[in-house]
Z-matrix of the N, CA and C atoms (Angstrom, degrees):
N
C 1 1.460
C 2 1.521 1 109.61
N 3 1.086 2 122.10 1 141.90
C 4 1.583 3 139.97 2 -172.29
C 5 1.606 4 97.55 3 -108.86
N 6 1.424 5 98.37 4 -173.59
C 7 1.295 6 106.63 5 -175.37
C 8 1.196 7 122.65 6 -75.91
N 9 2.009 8 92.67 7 -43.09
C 10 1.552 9 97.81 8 161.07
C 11 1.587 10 131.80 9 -40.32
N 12 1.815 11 94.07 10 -50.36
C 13 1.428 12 90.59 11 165.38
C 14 1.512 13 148.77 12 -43.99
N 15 1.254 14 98.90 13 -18.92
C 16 1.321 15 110.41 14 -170.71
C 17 1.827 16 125.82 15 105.29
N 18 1.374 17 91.18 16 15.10
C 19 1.519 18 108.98 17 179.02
C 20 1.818 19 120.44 18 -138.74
N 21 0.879 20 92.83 19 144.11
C 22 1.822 21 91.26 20 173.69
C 23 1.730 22 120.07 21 -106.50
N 24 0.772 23 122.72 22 172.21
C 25 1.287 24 108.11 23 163.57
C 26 1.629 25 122.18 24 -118.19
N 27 1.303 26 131.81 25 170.67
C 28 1.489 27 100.22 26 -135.39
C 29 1.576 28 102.17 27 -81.39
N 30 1.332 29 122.21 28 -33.62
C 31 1.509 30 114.65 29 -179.10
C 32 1.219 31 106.69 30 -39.50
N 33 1.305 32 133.38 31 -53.06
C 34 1.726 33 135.31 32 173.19
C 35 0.864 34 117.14 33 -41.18
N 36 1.195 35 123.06 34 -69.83
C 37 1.649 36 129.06 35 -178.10
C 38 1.543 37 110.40 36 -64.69
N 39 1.325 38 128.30 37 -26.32
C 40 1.425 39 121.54 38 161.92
C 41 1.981 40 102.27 39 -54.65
N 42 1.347 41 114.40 40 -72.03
C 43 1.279 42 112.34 41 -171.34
C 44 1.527 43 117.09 42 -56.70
N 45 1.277 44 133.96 43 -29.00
C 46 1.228 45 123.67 44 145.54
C 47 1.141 46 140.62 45 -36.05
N 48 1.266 47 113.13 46 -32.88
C 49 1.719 48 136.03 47 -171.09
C 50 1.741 49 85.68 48 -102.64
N 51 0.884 50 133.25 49 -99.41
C 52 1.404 51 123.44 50 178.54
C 53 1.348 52 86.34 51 138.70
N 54 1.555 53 114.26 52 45.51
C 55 1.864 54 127.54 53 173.72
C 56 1.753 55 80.93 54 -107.21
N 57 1.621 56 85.71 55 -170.07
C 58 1.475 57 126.94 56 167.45
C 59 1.604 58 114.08 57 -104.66
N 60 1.272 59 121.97 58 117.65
C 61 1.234 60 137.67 59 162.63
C 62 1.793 61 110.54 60 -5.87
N 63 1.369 62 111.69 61 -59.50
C 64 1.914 63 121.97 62 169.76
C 65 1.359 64 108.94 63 -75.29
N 66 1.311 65 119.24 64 6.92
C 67 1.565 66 109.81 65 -168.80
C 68 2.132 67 87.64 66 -97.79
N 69 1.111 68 92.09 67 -41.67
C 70 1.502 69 95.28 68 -168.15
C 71 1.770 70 103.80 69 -66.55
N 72 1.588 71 125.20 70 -41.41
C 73 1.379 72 108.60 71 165.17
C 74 0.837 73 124.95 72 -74.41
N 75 1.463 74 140.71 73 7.20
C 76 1.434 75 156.31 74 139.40
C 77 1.697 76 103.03 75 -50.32
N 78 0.950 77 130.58 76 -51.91
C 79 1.200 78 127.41 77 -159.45
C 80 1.616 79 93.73 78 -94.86
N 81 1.037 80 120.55 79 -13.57
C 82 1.829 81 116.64 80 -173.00
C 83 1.310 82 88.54 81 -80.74
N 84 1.503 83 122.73 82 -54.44
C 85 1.584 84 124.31 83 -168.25
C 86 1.459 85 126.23 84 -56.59
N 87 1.972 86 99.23 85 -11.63
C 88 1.476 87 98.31 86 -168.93
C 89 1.958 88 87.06 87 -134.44
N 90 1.374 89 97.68 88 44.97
C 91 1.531 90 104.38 89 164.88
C 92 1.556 91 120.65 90 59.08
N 93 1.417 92 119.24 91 -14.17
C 94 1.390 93 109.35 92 165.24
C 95 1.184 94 144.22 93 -77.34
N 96 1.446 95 116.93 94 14.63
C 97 1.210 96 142.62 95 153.81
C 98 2.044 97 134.72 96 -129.06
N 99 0.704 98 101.72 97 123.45
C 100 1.642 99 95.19 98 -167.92
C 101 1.337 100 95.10 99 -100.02
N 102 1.743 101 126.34 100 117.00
C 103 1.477 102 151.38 101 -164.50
C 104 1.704 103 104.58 102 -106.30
N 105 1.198 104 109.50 103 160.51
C 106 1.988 105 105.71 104 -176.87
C 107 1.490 106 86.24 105 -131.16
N 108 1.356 107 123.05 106 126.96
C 109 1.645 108 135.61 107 159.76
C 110 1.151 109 112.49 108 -79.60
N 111 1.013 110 118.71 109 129.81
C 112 1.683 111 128.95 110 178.10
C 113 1.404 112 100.56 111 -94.57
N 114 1.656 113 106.54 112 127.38
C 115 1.390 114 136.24 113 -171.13
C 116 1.248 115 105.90 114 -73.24
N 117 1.955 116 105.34 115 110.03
C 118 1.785 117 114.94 116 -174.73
C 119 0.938 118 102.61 117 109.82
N 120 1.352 119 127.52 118 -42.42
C 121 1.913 120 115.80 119 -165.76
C 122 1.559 121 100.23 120 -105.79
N 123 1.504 122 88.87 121 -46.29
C 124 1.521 123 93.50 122 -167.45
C 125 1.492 124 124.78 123 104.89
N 126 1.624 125 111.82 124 -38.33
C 127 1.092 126 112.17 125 161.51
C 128 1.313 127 149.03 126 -47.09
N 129 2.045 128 124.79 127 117.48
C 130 1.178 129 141.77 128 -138.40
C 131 1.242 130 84.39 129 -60.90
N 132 1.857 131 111.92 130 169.30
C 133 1.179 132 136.36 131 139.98
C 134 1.422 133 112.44 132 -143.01
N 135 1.116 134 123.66 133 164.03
C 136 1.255 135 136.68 134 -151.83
C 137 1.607 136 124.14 135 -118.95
N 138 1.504 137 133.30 136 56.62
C 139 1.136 138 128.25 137 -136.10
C 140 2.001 139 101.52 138 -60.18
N 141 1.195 140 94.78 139 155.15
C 142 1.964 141 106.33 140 -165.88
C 143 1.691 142 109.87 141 -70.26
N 144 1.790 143 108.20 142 -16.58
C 145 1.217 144 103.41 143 170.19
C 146 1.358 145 116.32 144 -93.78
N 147 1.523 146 134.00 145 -5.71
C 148 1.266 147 136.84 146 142.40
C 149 1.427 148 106.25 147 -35.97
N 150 1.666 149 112.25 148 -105.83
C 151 1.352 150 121.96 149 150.57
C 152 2.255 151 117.71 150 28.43
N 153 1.120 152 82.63 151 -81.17
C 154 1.233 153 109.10 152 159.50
C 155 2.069 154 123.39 153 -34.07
N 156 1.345 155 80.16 154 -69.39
C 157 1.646 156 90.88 155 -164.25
C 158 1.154 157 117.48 156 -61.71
N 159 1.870 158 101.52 157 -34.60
C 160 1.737 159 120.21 158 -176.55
C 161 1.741 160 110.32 159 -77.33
N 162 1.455 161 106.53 160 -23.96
C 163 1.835 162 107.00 161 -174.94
C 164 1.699 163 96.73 162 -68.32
N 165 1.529 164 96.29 163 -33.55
C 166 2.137 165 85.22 164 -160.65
C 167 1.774 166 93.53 165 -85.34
N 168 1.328 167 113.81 166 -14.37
C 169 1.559 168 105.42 167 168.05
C 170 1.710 169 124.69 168 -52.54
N 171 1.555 170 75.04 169 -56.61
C 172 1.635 171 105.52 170 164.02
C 173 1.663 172 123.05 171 -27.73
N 174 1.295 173 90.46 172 -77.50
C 175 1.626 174 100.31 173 167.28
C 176 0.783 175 106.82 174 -80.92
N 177 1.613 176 165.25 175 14.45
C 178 1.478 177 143.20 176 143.14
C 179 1.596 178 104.74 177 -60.12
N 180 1.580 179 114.32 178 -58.85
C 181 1.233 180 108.69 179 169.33
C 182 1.287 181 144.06 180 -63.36
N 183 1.758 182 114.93 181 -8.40
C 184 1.184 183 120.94 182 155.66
C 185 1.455 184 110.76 183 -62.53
N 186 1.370 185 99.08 184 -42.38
C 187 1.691 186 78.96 185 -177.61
C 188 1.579 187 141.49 186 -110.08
N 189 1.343 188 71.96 187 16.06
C 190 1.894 189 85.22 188 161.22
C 191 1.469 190 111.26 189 -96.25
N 192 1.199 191 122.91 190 -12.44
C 193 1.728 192 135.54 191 168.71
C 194 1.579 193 96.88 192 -72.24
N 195 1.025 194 116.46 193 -53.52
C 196 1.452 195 126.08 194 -168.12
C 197 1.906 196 100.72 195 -73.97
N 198 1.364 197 133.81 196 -46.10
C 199 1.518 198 118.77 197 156.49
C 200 1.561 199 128.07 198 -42.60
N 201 1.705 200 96.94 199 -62.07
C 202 1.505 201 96.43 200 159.03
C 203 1.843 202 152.75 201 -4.81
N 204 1.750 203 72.50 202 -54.54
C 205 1.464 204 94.59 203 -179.44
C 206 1.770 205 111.44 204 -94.52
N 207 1.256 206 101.86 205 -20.20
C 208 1.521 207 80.62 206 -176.05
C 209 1.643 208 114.16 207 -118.82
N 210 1.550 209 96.93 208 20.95
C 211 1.253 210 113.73 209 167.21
C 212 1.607 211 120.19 210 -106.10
N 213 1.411 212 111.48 211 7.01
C 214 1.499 213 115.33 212 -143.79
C 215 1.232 214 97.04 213 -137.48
């Protein structure tokens, strides 16, 4: 699956996120990401609405870190 497809593969979706490549199977291993194995290789992909769900997480908590501070 491609991007078109609806998947990334993980170097992408690491640089999208603005993680590290092991940071994201770190997070598959402890359930905060749900990954698709490609049948035979095995190798992850990363569907784009994952991708997705974790950036606006991302920035929710940037910016409640960022109220925090200038409310506090």
């Amino acid at each position: 699956m491609s991007e078109e497809g609806g998947a990334l593969t993980l170097k992408r979706a690491a640089e999208r996120l603005g993680v590290h490549e092991q940071t994201l199977r770190s997070w598959e291993r402890n359930g905060i990401i749900r990954m698709i194995r490609l049948p035979g290789s095995g190798y992850r992909r990363v569907p784009v609405t994952e991708v997705d769900r974790l950036k606006c997480e991302m920035e929710r908590g940037r910016e409640t870190r960022s109220l925090a501070r200038s409310t506090g």
